[in-house]
N, C-alpha and C positions, 0 to 999 in steps of 0.2 A: 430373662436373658436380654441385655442390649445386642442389638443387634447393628452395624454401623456399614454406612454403605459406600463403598470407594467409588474414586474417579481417576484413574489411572491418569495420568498423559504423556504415554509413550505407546509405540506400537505393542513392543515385547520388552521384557526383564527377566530376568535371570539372579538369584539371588543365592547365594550358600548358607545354608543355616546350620549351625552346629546344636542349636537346641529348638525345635520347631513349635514353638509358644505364640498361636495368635486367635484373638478371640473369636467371636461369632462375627461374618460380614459377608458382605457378597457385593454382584460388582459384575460387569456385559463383559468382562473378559474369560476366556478360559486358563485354568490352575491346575498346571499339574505338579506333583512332587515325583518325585522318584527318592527313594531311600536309601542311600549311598551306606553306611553302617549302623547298625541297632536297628532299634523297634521306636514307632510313636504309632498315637493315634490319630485318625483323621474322622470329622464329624461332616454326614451330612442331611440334611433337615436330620438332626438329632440324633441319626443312626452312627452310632459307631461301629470303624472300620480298623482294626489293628494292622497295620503293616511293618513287615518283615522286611529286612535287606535285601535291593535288589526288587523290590514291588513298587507299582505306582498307584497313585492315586489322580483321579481327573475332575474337577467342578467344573461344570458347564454354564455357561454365563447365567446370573441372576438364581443362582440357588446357594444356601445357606450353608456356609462352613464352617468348622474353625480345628486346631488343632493342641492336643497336648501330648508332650513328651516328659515321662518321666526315668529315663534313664539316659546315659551317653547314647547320643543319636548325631549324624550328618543327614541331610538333605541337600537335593535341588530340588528350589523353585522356580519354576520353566510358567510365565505368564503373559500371555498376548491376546490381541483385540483376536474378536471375529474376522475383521474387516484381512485382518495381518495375513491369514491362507484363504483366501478367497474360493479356491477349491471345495473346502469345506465348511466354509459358512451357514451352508444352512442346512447342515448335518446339526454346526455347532447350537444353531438359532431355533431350530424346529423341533429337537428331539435331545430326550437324556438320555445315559445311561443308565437299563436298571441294578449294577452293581456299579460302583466307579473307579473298582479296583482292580488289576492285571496282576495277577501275580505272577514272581519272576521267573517259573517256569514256561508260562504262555508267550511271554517276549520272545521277538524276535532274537537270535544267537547273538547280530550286530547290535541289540539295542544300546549296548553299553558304550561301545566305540564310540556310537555316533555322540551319544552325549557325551562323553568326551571329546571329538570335534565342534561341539556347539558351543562348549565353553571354552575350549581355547580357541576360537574363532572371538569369542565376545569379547575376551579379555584380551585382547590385540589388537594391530595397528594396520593388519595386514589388508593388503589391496582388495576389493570385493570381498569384504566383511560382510554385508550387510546382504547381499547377493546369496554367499554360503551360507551365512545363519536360516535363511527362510529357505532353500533348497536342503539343510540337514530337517528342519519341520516339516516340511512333507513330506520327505522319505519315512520320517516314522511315524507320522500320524497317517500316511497310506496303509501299514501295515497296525497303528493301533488302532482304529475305528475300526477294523473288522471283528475283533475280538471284542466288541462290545455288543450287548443286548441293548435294543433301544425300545423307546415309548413316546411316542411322539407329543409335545408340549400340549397340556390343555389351557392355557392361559391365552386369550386371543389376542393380546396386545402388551406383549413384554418388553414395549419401550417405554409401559409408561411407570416400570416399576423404577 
């Protein structure tokens, strides 16, 4: 398996995918999906995770993913530095989760609202854009880091990967 290693250069992106096809890579930002309709898969270090509509999936910086969809699926991809919620940096730096999947029962009730506040926030013109996008990310990553089990990094120096 190739494995390919990104370098972002933006803080965060947002991206809509109607078929969610990407291959093995990784990369110091965190990636979440969330599954707006249908099912895909989501791989990490090699474990697959099937997700259902309405579930997320989260990669924590510098671990292996990638994803196959084989039927009608929507996604967002919700992707930003560490550096970008400084809050939880080193939730995001020091530790993973041991499953990386919420399913859409455990979400919070708003969780959907707000993603949709984030994206029509992103895709606009509007005054303190940039201000609400990072205040709608931490009201829901206040509320999704709790729902995760963690295991703190055994790697002592994950900048040099």
């Amino acid at each position: 398996m190739n494995i390919k290693y990104e370098r972002p250069r933006y803080s965060y992106r947002i991206i809509k995918s109607n078929m969610l096809q990407y291959e093995a890579h990784l990369h110091r930002d965190i990636e979440m999906i969330y599954v707006i309709k249908g099912q895909t898969k989501a791989y990490l270090d090699s474990v697959e995770h099937v997700l259902n509509e309405g579930d997320i999936f989260v990669a924590f910086p510098n671990k292996v993913h990638y994803y196959q969809t084989f039927t009608e699926e929507k996604s967002l991809i919700i992707r930003f530095s560490p550096d970008y919620l400084e809050d939880f940096k080193s939730v995001f730096l020091k530790h993973n989760p041991i499953n990386p999947v919420i399913r859409k029962d455990k979400l919070p009730d708003y969780f959907y609202e707000y993603i949709v506040k984030i994206l029509n926030s992103y895709e606009s013109d509007e005054s303190f854009k940039e201000e609400r996008i990072k205040g709608y990310f931490n009201v829901l990553f206040s509320d999704i880091i709790p729902c995760f089990d963690f295991v703190e990094n055994k790697e002592d120096n994950v900048d040099m990967i």
